[in-house]
C-alpha atoms as one frame of an Amber mdcrd trajectory, in Angstrom:
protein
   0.000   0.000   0.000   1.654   3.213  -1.018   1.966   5.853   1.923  -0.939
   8.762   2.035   1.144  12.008   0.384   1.685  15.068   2.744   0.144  17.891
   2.488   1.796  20.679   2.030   2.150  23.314   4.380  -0.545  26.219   2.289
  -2.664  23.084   1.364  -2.795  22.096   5.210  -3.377  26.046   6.365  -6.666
  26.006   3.760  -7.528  22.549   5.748  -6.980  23.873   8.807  -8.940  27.591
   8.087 -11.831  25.909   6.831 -12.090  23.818   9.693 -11.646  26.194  11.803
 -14.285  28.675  10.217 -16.805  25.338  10.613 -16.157  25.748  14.305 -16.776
  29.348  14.412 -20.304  29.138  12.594 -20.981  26.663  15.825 -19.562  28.510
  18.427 -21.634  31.134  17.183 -24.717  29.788  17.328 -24.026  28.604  20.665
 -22.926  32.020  21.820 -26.383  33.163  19.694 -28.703  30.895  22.083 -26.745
  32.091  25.579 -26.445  35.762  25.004 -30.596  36.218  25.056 -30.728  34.768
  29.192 -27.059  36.098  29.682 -24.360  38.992  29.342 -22.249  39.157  26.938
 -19.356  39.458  29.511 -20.579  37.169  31.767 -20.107  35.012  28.577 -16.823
  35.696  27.631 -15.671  35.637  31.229 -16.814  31.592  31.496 -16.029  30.722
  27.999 -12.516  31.839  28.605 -12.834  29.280  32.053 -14.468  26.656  30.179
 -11.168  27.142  27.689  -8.611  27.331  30.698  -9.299  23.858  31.512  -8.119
  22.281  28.057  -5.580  25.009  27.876  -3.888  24.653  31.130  -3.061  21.171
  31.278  -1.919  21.384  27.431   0.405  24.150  28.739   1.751  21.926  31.599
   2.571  18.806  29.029   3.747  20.751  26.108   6.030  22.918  28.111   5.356
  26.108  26.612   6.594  29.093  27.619   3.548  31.581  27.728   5.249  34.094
  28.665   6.844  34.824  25.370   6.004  38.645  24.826   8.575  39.068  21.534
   6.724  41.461  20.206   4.525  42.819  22.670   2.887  46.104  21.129   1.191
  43.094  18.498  -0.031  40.901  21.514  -1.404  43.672  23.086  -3.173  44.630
  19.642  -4.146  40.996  18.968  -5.932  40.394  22.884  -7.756  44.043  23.012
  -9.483  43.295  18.538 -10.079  39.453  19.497 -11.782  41.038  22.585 -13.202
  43.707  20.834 -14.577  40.926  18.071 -16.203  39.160  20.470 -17.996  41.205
  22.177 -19.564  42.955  19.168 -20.269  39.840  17.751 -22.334  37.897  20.404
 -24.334  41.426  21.565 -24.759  42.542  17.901 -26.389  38.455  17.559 -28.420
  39.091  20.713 -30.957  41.675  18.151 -30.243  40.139  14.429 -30.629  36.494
  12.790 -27.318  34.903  12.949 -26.856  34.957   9.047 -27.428  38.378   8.954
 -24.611  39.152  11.643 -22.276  36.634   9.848 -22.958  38.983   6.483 -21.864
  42.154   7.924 -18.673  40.321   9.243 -17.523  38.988   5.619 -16.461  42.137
   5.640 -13.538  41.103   7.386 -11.441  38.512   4.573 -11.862  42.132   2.639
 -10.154  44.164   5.327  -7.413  41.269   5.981  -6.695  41.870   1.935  -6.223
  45.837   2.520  -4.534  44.697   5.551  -2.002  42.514   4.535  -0.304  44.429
   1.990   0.990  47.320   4.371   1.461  45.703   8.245   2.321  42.721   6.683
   4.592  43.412   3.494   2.763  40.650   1.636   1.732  40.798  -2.150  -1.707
  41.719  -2.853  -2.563  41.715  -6.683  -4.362  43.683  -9.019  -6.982  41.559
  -9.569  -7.374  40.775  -5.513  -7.709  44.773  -4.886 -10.571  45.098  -7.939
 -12.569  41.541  -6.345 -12.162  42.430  -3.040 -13.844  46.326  -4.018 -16.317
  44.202  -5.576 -17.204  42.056  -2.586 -17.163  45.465   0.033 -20.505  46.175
  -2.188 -22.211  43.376  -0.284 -21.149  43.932   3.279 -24.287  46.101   4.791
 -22.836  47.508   7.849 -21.975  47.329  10.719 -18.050  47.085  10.529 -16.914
  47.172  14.100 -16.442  43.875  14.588 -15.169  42.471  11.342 -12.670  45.183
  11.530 -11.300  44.106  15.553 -11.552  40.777  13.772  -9.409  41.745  10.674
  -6.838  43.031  12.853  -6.603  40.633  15.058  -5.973  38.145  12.341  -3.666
  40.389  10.802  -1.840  40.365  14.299  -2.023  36.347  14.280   0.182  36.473
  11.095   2.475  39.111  12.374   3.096  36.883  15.379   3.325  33.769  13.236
   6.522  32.622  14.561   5.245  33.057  18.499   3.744  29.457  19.226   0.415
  29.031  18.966  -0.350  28.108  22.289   0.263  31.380  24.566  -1.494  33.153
  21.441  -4.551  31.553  21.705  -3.805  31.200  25.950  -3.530  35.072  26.437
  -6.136  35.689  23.892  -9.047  34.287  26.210  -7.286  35.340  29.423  -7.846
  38.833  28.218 -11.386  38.258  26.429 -11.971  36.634  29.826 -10.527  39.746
  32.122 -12.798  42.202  29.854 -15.827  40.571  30.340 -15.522  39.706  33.803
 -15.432  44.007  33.927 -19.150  43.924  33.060 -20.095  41.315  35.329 -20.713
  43.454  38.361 -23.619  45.030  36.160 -25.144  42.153  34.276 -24.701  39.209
  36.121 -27.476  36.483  35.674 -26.566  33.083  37.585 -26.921  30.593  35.235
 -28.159  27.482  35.537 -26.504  24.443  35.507 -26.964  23.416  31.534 -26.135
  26.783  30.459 -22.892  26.648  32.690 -21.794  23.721  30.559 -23.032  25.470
  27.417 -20.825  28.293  27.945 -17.857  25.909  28.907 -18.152  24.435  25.816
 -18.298  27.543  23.945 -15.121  28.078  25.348 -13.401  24.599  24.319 -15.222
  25.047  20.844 -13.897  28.402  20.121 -10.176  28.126  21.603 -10.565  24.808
  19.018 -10.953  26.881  16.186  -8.692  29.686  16.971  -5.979  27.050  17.548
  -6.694  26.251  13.965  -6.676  29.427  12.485  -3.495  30.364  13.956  -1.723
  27.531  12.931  -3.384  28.044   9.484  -1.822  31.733   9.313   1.115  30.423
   9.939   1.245  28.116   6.849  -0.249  30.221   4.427  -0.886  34.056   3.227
  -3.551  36.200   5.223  -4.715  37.337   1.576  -5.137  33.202   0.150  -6.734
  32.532   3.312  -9.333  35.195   4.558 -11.659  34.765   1.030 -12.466  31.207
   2.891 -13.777  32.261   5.335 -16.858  33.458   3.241 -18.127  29.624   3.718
 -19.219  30.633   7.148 -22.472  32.323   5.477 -23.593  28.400   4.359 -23.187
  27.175   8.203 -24.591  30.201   9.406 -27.894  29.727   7.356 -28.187  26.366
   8.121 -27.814  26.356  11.633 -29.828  29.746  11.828 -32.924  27.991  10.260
 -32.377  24.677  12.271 -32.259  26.355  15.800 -34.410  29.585  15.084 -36.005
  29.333  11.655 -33.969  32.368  11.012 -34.804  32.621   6.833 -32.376  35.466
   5.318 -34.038  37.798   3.832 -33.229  39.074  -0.066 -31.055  42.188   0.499
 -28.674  39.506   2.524 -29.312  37.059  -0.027 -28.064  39.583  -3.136 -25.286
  40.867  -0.604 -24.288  36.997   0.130 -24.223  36.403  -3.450 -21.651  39.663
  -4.184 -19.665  38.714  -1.031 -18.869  34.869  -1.818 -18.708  35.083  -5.356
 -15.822  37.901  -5.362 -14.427  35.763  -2.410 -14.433  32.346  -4.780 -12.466
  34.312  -7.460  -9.874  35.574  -5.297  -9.330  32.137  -3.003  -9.863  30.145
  -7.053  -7.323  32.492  -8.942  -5.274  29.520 -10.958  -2.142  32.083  -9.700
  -2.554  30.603  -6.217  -2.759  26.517  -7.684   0.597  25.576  -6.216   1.858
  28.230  -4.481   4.543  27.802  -2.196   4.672  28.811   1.482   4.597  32.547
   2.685   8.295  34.145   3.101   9.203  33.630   6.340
């Protein structure tokens, strides 16, 4: 039997991203279903607990040093936008269909594009610039949060050479720290079931972050953020399972745009067989 061929490292970073955006459409609509009985800090604050127990043991085995601040002012930057991103995201959910919240943020593999070219020093082509001016057409509004988000993934590149595990470690420490701010003035104990729930938002989302920082570590921002345009399908479906959420035909038409300028840019034949990002 002849061995299974390795991936490459960009192949495995589009593996790893689209898995990863999989587990944001669910931790979404978990986060979704909490935030209408409970505070959006209050949330953060336990998700980031219910992510310190996988975290800290994997800390303990792996021997990681978490304290490794190399580039600090970018840490910084990446905790306070992943914070920020949060935050917007699960209050903005509390008062709009999921789908419709998930639209506004495809904003976001737009900005990373804009983004990458001057914090990052990375090639952005012609044709990327024109598709991604195409795609802005379809984002609504609200741009708060894709924006925090943008950054924040710009950051995770930036820091690509930091291991990924105090990234993602500090990352809900300081989500965690935020939220716990607001507590004081919108605590509501939770009951026993929603505890867990918001545990396992925590797990679920440190999951996927793990994978999208190792994924920006294997492969361009630019390649990468179009993908994450395949949220919209998870987000529809598991808006209409849980809530019958149906999008409505402006986010339709601006779903359409979004994805279709995303497709071109992450199906360009000048990315078939690219090589890893410069290092």
């Amino acid at each position: 039997m002849s061995p299974l061929p390795r991936l490459s490292k960009p192949v495995l970073g589009v593996i790893l991203y689209l898995t990863g955006v999989f587990l944001f459409a669910l931790n979404d609509a978990l986060g979704k279903w909490l935030v209408k009985d409970y505070g959006v800090g209050e949330l953060m604050m336990l998700r980031a607990v219910g992510a310190g127990f996988v975290l800290a043991p994997m800390a303990t085995r792996m021997r990681v040093d978490l304290f490794d601040f190399s580039q600090p002012l970018w840490q910084i930057l990446r905790i306070l936008c992943m914070a920020a991103d949060v935050f917007s995201f699960y209050l903005a959910t509390r008062y709009l269909p999921l789908v419709d919240v998930m639209t506004f943020y495809m904003a976001c593999p737009l900005i990373v594009t804009a983004l990458s070219a001057p914090l990052l020093g990375e090639k952005v082509e012609r044709f990327r610039w024109i598709a991604a001016g195409i795609g802005f057409v379809g984002v609504v509004v609200a741009l708060l949060g894709a924006t925090m988000f943008a950054l924040g993934q710009t950051a995770t590149r930036k820091l690509r050479r930091t291991h990924w595990l105090p990234l993602v470690f500090w990352q809900f420490l300081g989500a965690g720290l935020i939220g716990a701010t607001t507590v004081p003035f919108s605590w509501a104990t939770p009951t026993a079931f929603d505890l867990l729930l918001m545990f396992l938002v925590g797990v679920v989302s440190m999951t996927c972050f793990i994978f999208i920082t190792r994924a920006l570590s294997f492969q361009r921002a630019a390649v990468l953020a179009p993908l994450h345009y395949s949220a919209i399908v998870w987000a529809t479906l598991m808006g209409w399972i849980v809530w019958r959420d149906a999008p409505t035909l402006p986010i339709l038409i601006g779903n359409a745009i979004i994805i279709a300028s995303g497709l071109y840019i992450a199906l360009s034949p000048r990315d078939r067989g690219a090589g890893a990002a410069p290092r």
